[in-house]
N, C-alpha and C positions, 0 to 999 in steps of 0.2 A: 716679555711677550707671552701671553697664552698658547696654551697649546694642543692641538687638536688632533685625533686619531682617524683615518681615512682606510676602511683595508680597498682591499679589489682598486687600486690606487696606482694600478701600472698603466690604466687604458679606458678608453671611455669614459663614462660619466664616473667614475673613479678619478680618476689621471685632473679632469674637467675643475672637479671639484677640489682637489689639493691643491692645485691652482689657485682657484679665486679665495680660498680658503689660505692660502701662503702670505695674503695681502696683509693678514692680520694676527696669525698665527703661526707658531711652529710649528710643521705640521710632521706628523709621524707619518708616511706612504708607505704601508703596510699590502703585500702580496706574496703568492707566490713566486712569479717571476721575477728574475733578478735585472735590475735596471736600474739605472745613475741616482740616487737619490731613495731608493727602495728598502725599505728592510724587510728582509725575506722571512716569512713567517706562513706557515698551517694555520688560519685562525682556528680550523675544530683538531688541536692539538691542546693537550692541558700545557705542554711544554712549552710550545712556542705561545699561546696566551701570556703565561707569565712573563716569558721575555718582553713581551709587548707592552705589559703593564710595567713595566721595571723599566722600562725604555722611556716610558709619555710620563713617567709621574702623576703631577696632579693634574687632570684630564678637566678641562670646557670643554670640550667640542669633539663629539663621537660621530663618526658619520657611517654608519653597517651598512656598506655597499655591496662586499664581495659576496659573490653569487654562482651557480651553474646553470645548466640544462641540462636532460638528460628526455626529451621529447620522445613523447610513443603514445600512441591509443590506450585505453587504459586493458585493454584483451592481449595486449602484448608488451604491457610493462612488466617489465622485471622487479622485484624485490631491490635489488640492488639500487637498479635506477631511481624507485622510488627515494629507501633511506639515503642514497648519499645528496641527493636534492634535499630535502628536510633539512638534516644535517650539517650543511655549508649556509642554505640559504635562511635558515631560521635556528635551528642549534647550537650553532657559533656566535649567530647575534647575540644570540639571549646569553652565551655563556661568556663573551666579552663585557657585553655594558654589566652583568652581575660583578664580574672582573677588576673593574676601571675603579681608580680613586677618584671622584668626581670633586669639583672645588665646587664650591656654593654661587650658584646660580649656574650652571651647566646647563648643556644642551645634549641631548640625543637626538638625532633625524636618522631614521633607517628608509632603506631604499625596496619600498613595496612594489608595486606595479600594480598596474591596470586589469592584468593578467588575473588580478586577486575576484576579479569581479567572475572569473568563470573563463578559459581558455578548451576550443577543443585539442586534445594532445598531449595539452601540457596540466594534467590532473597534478600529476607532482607538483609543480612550478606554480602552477595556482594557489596549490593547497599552503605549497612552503609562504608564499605573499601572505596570502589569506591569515596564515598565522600571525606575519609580522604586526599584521594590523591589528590582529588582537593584544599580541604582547607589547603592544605600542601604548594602548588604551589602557590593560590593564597596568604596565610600570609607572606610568603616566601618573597612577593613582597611589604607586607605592612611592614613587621617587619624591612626590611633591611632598615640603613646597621648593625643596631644594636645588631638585634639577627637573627640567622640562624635556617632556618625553612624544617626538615625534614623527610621524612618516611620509612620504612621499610616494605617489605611485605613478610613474609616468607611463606614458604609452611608446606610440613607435619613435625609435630617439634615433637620431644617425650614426652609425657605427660601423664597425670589422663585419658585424653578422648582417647589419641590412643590406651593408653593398655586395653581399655575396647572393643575397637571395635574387630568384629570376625576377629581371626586370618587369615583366608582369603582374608577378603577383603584387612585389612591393609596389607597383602601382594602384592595383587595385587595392591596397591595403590606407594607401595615401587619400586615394578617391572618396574613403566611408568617414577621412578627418573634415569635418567645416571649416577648419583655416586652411584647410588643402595642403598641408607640407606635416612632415616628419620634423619633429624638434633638434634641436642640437645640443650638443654634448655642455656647452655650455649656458644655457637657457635653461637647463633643469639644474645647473651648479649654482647659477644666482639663486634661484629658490630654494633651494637647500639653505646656501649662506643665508638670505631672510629671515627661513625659519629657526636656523641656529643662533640668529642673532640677538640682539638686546631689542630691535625693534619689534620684535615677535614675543616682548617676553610674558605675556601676556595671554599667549597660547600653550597648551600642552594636552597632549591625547588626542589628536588631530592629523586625518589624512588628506592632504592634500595632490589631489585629480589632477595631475598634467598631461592633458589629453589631448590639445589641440581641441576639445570639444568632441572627442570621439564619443564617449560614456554617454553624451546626449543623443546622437544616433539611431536611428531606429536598429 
């Protein structure tokens, strides 16, 4: 069986995707957190990178999920807050898929967001998307024609974080989507699996908008 690397793969559209991704692959579920099937790993460690690579072998199927927050106006972001955003959500990707022994015809799908297009708040979180999506485009160019190099960026997805927010807001947040609902954990895992797939192979340097249609919005 092939075999696929998932980090941020303890929860949410991590967790979502090892899953559907397990149907076909062996999958590495790479996080922090330690839980039944996990391998615990720093992805922005050089140390536990390698373990990781030494763990998957010859790698099909890269999915750069693992991610933070660290939300503030940008008049009261901190240094901090800024680099360790960048560096989880964009510096680890890039220093994983550089990492990975890929087998010929491979896939990368990293996990941008919607966020990438402009967030108030979250200038970090923005910025970190906003890269993926470049460094998507440009490996895209380096990697081919061997492995195809892709991203995704969804919008409000259901989770840990939305069901905590006030009922309100995430209402009115749901109100400005045209299909009127928040995605699920697993509706952005089948598209990933699509784009990771052979049916996709055909594509590479491509972000694909899972917004419910929000992006269309005034």
């Amino acid at each position: 069986m092939s075999t696929a690397i998932v980090t941020g793969a303890a929860r949410g559209i991590g967790k979502a995707v090892a899953d559907r991704l397990s149907a076909d692959h062996d999958v590495l579920r790479v996080d922090l957190a330690p839980g039944e099937g996990i391998f615990v790993a720093d992805v922005t460690d050089p140390e536990a990178r390698a373990r990781i690579v030494e763990a998957a072998g010859e790698v099909d199927v890269l999915v750069n999920n693992a991610g933070i927050t660290r939300d503030a106006r940008i008049v009261k972001m901190t240094e901090e807050q800024f680099l360790s955003v960048i560096t989880v959500n964009l510096g680890a990707a890039y220093e994983l898929t550089r990492a990975v022994s890929f087998a010929d015809g491979a896939s990368v799908v990293s996990l941008a967001s919607r966020a990438y297009l402009g967030n108030f708040g979250q200038f970090n979180y923005s910025a970190s998307k906003g890269g993926l999506v470049g460094m998507t485009r440009a490996l895209a160019l380096e990697l081919a024609p061997r492995v195809r190099v892709n991203a995704i960026a969804p919008s409000l997805t259901a989770s840990e974080m939305t069901a905590a927010m006030p009922e309100k807001v995430l209402q009115k947040m749901i109100a400005s989507i045209p299909l009127g609902r928040q995605a699920e954990t697993e509706e952005i895992a089948e598209s990933i699996a699509a784009l990771a797939s052979p049916a996709m192979a055909y594509v590479t340097g491509q972000v694909l908008v899972a917004c419910g249609g929000r992006s269309l919005a005034p």
